[in-house]
N, CA, C and O atoms as a Tripos MOL2 file, in Angstrom:
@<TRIPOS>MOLECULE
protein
  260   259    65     0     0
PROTEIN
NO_CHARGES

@<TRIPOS>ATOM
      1 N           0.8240   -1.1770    0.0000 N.3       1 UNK1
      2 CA          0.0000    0.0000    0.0000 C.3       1 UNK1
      3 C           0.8740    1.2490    0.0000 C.2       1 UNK1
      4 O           1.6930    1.4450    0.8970 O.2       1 UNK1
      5 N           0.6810    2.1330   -1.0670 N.am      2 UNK2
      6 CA          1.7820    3.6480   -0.8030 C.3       2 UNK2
      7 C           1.0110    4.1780    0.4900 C.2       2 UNK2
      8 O          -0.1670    4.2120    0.8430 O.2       2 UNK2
      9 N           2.0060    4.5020    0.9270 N.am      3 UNK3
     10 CA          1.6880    5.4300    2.1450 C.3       3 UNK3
     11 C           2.6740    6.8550    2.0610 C.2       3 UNK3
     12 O           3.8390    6.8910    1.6640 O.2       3 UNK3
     13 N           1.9930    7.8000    2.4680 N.am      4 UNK4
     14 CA          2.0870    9.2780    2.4050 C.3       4 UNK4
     15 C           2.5290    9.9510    3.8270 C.2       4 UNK4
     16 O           1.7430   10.7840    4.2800 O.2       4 UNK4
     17 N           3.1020    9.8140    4.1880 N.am      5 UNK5
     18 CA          4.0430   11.0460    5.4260 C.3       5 UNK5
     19 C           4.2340   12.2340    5.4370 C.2       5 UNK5
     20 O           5.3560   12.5850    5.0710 O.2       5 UNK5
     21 N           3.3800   13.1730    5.7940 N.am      6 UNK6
     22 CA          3.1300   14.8470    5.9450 C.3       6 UNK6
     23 C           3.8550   14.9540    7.8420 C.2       6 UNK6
     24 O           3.6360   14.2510    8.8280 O.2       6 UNK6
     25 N           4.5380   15.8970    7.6760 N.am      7 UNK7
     26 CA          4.7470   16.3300    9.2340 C.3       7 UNK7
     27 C           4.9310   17.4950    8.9310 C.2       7 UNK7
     28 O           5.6100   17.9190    7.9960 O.2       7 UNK7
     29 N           3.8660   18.5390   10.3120 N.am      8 UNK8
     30 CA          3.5460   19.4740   10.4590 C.3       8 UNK8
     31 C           3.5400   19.7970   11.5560 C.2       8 UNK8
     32 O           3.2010   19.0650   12.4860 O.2       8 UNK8
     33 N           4.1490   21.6720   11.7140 N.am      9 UNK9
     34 CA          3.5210   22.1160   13.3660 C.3       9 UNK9
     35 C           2.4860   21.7320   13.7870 C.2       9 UNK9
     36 O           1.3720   21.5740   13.2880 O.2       9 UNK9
     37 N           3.0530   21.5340   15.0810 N.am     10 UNK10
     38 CA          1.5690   21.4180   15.8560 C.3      10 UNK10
     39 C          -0.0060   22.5410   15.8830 C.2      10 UNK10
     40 O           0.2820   23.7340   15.9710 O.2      10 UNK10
     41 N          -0.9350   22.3490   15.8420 N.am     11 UNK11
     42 CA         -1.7280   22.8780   15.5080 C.3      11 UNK11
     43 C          -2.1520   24.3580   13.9480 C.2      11 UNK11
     44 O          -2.9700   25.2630   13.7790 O.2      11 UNK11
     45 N          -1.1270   23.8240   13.2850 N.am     12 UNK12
     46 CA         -0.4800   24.2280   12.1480 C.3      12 UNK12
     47 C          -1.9960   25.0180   11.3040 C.2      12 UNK12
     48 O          -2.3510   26.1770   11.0910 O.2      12 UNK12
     49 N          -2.6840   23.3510   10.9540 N.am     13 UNK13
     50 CA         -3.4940   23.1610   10.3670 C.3      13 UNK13
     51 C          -4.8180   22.1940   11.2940 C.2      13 UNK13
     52 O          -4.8620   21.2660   12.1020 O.2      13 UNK13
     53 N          -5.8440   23.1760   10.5090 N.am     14 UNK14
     54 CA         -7.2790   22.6880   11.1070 C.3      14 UNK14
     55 C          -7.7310   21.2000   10.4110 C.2      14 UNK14
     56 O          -7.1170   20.7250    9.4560 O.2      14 UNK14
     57 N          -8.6100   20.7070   10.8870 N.am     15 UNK15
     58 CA         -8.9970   19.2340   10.8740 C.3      15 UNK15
     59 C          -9.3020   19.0930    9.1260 C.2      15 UNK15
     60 O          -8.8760   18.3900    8.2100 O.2      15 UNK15
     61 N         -10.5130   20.4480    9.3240 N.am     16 UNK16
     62 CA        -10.6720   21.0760    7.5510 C.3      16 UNK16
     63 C          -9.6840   20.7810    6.2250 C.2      16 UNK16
     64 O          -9.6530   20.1570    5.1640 O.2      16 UNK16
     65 N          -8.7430   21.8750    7.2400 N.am     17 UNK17
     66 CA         -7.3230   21.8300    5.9990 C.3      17 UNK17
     67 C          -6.2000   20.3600    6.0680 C.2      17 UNK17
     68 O          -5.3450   19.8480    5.3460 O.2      17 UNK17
     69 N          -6.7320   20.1480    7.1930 N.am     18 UNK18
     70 CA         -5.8840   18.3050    7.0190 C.3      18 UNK18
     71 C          -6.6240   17.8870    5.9530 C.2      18 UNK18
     72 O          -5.9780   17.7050    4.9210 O.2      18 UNK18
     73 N          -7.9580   17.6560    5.9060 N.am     19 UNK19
     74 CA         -8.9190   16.6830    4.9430 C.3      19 UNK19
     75 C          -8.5720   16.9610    3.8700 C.2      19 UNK19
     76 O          -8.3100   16.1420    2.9890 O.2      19 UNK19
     77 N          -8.5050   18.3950    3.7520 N.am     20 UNK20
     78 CA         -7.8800   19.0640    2.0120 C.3      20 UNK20
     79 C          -6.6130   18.5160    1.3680 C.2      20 UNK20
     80 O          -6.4120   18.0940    0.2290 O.2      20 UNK20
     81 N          -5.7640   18.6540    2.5010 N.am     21 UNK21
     82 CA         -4.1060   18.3860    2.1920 C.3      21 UNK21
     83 C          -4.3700   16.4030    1.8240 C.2      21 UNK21
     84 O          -4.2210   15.8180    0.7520 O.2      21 UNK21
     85 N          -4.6910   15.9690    2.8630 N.am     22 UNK22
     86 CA         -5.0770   14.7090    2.4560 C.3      22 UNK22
     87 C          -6.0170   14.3500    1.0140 C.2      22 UNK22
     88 O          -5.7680   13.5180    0.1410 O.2      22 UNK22
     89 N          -6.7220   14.9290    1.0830 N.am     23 UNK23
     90 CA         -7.5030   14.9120   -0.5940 C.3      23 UNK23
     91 C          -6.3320   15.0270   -1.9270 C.2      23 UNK23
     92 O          -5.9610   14.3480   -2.8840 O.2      23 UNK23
     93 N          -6.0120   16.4780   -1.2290 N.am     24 UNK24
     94 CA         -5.4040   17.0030   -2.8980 C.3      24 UNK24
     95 C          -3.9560   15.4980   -2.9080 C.2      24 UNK24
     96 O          -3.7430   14.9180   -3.9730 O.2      24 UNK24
     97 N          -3.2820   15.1640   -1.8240 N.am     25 UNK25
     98 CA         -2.0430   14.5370   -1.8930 C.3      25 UNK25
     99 C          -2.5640   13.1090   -2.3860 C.2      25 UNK25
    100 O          -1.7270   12.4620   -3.0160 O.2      25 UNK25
    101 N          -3.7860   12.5290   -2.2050 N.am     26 UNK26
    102 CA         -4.0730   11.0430   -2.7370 C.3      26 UNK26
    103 C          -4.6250   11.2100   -4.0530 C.2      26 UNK26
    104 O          -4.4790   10.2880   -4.8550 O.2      26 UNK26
    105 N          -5.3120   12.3760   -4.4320 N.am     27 UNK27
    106 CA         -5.4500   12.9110   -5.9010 C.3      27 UNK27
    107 C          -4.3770   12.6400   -6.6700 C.2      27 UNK27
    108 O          -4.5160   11.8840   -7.6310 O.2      27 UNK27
    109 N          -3.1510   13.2060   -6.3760 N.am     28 UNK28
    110 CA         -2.1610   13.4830   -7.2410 C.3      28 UNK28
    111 C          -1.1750   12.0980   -6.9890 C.2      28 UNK28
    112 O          -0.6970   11.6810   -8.0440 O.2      28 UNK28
    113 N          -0.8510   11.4360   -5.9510 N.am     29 UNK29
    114 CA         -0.3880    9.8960   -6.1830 C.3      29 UNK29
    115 C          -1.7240    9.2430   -7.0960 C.2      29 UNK29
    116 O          -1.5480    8.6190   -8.1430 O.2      29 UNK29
    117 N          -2.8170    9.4590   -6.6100 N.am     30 UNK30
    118 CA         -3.3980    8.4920   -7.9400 C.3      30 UNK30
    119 C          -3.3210    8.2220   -8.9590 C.2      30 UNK30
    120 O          -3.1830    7.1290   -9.5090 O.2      30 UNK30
    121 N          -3.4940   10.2730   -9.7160 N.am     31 UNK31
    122 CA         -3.3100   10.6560  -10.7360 C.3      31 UNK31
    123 C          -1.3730   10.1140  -11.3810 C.2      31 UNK31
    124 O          -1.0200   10.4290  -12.5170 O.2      31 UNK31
    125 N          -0.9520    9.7700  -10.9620 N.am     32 UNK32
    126 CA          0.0100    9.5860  -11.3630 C.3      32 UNK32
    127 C          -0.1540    7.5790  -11.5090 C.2      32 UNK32
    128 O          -0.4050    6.9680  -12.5480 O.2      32 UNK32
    129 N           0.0260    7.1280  -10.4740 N.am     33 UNK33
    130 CA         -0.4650    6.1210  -11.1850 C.3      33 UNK33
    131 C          -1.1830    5.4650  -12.4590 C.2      33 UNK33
    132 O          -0.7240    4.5610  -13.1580 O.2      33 UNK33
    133 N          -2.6460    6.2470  -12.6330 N.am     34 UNK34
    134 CA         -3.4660    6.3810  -13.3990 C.3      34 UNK34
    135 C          -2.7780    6.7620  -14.8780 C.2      34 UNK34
    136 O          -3.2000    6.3080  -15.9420 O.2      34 UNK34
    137 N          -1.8550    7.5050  -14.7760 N.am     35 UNK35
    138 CA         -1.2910    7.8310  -16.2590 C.3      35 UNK35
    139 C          -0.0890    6.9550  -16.2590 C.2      35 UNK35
    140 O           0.6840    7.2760  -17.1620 O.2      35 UNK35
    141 N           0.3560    5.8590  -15.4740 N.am     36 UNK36
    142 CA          0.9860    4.7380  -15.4180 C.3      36 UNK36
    143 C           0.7210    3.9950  -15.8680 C.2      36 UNK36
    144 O           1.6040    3.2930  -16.3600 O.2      36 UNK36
    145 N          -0.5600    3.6440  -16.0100 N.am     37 UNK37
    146 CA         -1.4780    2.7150  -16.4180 C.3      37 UNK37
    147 C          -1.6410    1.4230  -15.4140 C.2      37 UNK37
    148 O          -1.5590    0.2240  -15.6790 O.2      37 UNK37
    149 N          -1.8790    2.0360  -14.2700 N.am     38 UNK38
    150 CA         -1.7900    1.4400  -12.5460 C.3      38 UNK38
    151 C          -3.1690    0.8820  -13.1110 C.2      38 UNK38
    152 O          -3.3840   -0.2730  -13.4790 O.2      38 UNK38
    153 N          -4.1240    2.0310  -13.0980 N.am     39 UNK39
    154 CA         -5.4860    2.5740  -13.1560 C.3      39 UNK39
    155 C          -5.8850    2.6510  -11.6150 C.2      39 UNK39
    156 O          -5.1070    1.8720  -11.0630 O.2      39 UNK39
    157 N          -6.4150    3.0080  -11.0070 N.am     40 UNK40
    158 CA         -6.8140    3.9260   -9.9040 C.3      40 UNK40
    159 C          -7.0160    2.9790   -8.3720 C.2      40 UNK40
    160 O          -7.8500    2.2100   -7.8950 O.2      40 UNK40
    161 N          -5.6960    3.5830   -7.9820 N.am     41 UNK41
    162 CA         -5.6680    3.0530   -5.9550 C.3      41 UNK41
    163 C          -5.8010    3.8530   -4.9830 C.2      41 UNK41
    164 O          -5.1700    3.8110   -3.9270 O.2      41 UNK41
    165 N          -6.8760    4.8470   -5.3830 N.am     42 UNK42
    166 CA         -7.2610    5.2780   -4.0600 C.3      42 UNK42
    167 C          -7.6290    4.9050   -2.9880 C.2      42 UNK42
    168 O          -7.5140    5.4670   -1.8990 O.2      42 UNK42
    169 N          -8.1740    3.7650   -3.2920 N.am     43 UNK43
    170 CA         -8.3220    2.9940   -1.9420 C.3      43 UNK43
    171 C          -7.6670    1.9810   -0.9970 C.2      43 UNK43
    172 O          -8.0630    1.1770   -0.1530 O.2      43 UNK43
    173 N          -6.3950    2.4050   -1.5490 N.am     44 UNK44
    174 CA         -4.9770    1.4390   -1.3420 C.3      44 UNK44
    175 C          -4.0620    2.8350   -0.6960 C.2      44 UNK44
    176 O          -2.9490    2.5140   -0.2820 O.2      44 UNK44
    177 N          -4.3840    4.2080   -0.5820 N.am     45 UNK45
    178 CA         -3.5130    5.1160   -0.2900 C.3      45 UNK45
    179 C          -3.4150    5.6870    0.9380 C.2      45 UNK45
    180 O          -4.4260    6.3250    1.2320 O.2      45 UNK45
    181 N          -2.4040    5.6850    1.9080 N.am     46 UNK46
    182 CA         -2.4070    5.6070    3.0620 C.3      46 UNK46
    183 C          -1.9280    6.8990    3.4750 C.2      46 UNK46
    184 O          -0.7030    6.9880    3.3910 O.2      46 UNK46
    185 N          -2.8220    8.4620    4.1130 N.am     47 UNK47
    186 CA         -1.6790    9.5890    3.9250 C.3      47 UNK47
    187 C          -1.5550    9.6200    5.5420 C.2      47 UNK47
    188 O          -2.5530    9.1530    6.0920 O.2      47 UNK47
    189 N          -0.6120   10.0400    6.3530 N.am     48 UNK48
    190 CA          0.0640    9.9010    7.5820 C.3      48 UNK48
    191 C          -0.0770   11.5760    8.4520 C.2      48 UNK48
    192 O           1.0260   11.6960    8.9850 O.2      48 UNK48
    193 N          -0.4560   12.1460    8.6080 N.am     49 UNK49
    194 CA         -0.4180   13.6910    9.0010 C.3      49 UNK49
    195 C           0.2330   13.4940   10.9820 C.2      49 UNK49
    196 O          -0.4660   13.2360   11.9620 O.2      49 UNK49
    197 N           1.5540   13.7100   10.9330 N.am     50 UNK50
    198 CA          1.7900   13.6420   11.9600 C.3      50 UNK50
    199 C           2.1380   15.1190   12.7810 C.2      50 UNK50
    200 O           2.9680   15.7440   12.1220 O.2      50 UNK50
    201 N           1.7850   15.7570   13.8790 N.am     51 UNK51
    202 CA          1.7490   17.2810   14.0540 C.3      51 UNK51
    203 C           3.3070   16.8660   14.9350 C.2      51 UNK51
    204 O           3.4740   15.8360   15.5880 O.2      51 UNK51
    205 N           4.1900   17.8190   14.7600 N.am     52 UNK52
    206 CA          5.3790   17.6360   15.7850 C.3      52 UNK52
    207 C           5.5340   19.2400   16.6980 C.2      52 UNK52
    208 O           5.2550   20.3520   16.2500 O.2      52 UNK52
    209 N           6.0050   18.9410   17.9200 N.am     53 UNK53
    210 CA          5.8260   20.6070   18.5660 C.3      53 UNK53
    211 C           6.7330   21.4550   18.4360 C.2      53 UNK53
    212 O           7.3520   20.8860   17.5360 O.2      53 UNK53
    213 N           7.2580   22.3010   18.6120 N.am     54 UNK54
    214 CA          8.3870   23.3390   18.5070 C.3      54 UNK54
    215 C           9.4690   22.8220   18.6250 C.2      54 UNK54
    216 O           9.6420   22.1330   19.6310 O.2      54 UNK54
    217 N          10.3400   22.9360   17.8560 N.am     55 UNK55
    218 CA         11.6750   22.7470   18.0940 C.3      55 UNK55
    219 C          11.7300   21.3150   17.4110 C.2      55 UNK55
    220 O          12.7980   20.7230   17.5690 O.2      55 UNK55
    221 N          10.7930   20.6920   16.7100 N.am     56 UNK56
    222 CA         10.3650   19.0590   17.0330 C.3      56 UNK56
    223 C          11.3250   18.4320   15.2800 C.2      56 UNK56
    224 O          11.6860   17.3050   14.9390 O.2      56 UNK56
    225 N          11.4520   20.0790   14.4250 N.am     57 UNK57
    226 CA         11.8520   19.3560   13.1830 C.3      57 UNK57
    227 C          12.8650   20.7820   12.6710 C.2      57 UNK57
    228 O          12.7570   21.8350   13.2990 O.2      57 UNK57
    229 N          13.6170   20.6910   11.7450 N.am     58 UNK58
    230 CA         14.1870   21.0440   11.2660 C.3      58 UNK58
    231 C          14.4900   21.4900    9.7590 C.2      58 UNK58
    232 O          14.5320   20.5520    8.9630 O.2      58 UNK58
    233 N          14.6940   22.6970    9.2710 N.am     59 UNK59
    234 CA         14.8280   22.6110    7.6300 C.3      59 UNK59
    235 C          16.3960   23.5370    7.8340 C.2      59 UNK59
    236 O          16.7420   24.4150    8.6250 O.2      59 UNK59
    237 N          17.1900   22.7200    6.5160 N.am     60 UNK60
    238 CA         18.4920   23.4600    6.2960 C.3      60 UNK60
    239 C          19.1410   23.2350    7.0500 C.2      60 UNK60
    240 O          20.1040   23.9990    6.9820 O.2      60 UNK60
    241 N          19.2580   22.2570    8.1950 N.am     61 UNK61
    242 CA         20.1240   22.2430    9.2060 C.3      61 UNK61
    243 C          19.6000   23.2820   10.5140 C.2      61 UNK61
    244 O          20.3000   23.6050   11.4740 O.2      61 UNK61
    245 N          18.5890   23.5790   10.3330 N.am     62 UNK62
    246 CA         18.2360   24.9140   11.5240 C.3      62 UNK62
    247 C          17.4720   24.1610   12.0420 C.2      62 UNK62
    248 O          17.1290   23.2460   11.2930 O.2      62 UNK62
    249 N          16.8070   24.1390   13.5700 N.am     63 UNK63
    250 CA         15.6940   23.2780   14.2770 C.3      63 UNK63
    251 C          14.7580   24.9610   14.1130 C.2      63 UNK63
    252 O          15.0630   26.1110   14.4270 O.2      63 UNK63
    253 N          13.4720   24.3060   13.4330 N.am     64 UNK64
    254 CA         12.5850   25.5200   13.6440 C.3      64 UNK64
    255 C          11.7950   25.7620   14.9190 C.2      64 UNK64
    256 O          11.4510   24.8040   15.6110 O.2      64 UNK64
    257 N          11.5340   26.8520   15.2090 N.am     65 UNK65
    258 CA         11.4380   27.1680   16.7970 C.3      65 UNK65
    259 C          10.3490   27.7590   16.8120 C.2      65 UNK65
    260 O           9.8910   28.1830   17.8740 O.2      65 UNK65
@<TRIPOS>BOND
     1     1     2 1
     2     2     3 1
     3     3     4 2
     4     3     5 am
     5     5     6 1
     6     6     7 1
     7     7     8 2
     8     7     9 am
     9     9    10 1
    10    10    11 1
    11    11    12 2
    12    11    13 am
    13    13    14 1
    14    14    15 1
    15    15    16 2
    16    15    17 am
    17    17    18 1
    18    18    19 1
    19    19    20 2
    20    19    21 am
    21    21    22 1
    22    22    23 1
    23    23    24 2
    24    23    25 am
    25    25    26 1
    26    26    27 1
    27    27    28 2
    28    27    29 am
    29    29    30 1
    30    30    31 1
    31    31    32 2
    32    31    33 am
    33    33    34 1
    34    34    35 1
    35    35    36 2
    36    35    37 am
    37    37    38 1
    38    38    39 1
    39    39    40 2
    40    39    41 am
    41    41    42 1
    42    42    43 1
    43    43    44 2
    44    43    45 am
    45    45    46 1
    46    46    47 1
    47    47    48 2
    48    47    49 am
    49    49    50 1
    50    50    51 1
    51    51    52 2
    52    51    53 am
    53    53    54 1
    54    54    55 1
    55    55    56 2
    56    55    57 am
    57    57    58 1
    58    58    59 1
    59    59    60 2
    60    59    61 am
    61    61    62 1
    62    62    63 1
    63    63    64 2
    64    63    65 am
    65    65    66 1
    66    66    67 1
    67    67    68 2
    68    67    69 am
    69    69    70 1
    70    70    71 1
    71    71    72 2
    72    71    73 am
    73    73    74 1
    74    74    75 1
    75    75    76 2
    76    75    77 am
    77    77    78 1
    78    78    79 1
    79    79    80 2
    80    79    81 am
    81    81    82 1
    82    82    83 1
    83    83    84 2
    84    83    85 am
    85    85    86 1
    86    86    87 1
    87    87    88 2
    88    87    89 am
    89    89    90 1
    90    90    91 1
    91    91    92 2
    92    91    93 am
    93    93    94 1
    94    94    95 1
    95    95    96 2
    96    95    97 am
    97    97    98 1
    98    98    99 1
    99    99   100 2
   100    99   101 am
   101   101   102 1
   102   102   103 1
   103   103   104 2
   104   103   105 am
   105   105   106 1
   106   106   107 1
   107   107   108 2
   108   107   109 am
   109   109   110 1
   110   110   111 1
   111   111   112 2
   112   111   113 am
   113   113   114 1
   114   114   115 1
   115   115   116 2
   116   115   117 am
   117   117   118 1
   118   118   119 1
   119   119   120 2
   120   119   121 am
   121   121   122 1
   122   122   123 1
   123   123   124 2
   124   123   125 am
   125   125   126 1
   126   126   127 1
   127   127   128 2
   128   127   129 am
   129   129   130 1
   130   130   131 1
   131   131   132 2
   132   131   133 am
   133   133   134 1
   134   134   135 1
   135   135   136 2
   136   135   137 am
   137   137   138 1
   138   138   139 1
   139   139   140 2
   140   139   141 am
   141   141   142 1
   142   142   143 1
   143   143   144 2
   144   143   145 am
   145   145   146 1
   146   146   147 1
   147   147   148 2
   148   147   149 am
   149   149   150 1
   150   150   151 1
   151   151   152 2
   152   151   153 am
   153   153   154 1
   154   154   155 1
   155   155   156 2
   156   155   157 am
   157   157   158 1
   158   158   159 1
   159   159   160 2
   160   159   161 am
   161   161   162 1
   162   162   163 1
   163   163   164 2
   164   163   165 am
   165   165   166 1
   166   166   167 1
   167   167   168 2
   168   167   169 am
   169   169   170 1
   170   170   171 1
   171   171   172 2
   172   171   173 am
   173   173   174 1
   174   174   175 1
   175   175   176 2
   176   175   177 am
   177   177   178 1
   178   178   179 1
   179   179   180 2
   180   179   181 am
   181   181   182 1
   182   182   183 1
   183   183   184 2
   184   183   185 am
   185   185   186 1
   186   186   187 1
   187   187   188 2
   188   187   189 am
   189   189   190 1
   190   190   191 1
   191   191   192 2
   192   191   193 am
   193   193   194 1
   194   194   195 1
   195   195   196 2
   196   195   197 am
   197   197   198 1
   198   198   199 1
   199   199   200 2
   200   199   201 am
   201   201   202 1
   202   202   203 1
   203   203   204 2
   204   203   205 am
   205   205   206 1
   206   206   207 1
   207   207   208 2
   208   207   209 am
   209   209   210 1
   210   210   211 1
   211   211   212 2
   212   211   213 am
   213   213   214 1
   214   214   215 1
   215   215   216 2
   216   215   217 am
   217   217   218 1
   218   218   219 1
   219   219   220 2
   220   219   221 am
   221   221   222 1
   222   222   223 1
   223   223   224 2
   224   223   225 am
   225   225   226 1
   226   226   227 1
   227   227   228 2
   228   227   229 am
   229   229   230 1
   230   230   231 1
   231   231   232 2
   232   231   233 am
   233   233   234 1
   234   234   235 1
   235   235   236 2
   236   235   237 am
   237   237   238 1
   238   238   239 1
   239   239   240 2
   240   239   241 am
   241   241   242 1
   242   242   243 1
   243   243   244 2
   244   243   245 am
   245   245   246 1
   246   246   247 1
   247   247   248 2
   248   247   249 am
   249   249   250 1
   250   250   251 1
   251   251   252 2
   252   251   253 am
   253   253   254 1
   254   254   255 1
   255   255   256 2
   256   255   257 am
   257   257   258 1
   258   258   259 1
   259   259   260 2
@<TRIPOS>SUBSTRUCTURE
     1 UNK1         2 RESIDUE 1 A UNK
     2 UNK2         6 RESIDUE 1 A UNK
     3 UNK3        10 RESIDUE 1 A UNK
     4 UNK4        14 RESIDUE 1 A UNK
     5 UNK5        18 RESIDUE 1 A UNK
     6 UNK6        22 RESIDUE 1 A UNK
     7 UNK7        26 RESIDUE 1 A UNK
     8 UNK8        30 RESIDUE 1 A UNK
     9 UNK9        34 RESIDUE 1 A UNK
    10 UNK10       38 RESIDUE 1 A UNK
    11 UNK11       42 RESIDUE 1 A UNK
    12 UNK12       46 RESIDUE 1 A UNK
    13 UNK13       50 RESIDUE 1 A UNK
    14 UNK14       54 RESIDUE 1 A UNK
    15 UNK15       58 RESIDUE 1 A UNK
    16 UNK16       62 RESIDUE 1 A UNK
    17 UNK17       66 RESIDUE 1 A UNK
    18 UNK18       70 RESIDUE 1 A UNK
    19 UNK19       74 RESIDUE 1 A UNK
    20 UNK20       78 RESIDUE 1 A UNK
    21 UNK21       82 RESIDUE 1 A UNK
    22 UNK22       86 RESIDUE 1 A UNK
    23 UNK23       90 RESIDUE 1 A UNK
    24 UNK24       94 RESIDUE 1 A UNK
    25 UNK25       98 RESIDUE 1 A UNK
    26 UNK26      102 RESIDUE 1 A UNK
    27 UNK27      106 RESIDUE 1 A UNK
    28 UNK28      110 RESIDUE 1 A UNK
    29 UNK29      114 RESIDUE 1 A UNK
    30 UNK30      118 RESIDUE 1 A UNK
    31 UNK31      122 RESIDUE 1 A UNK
    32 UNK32      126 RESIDUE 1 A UNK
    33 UNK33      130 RESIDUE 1 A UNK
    34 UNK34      134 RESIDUE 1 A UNK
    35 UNK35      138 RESIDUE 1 A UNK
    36 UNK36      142 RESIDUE 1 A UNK
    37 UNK37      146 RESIDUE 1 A UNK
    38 UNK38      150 RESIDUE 1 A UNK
    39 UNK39      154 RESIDUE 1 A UNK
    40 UNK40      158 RESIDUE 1 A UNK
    41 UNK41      162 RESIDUE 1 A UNK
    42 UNK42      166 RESIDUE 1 A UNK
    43 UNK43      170 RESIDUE 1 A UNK
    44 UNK44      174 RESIDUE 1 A UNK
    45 UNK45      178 RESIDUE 1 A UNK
    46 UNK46      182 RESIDUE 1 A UNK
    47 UNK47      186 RESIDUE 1 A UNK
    48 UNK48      190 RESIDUE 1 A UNK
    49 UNK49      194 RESIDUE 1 A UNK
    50 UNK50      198 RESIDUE 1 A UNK
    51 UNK51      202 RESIDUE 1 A UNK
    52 UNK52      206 RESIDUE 1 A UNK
    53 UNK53      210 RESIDUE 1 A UNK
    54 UNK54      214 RESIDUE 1 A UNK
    55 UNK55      218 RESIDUE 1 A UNK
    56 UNK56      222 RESIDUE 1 A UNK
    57 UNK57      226 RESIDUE 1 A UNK
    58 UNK58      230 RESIDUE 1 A UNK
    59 UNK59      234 RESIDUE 1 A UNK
    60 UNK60      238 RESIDUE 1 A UNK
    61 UNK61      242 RESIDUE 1 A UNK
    62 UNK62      246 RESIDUE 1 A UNK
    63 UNK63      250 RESIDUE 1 A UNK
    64 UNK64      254 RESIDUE 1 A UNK
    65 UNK65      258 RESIDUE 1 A UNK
């Protein structure tokens, strides 16, 4: 099963905009499949939204704060 790993500030994003981010991200692994000639596993797509707290991740070598 593909599975999808999003990590985000904590309370970053609302339940709303999770559902969205989750929509549009199994859209576009599908869609790619689909022009693979997979033909369509959306219901095989696993997306992961994990919230981490301050200090919890890092970009560029910097811990964001």
């Amino acid at each position: 099963m593909p599975t999808i790993r999003v990590t985000v500030p904590k309370a970053a994003w609302s339940t709303d905009e999770k559902a969205q981010i989750v929509q549009t991200l199994t859209g576009g692994l599908n869609g790619i499949a689909e022009t693979a000639g997979k033909g369509t596993i959306t219901p095989y797509i696993n997306v992961h939204i994990e919230e981490t707290s301050e200090g919890g991740y890092a970009v560029g070598g910097q811990v964001v704060a």
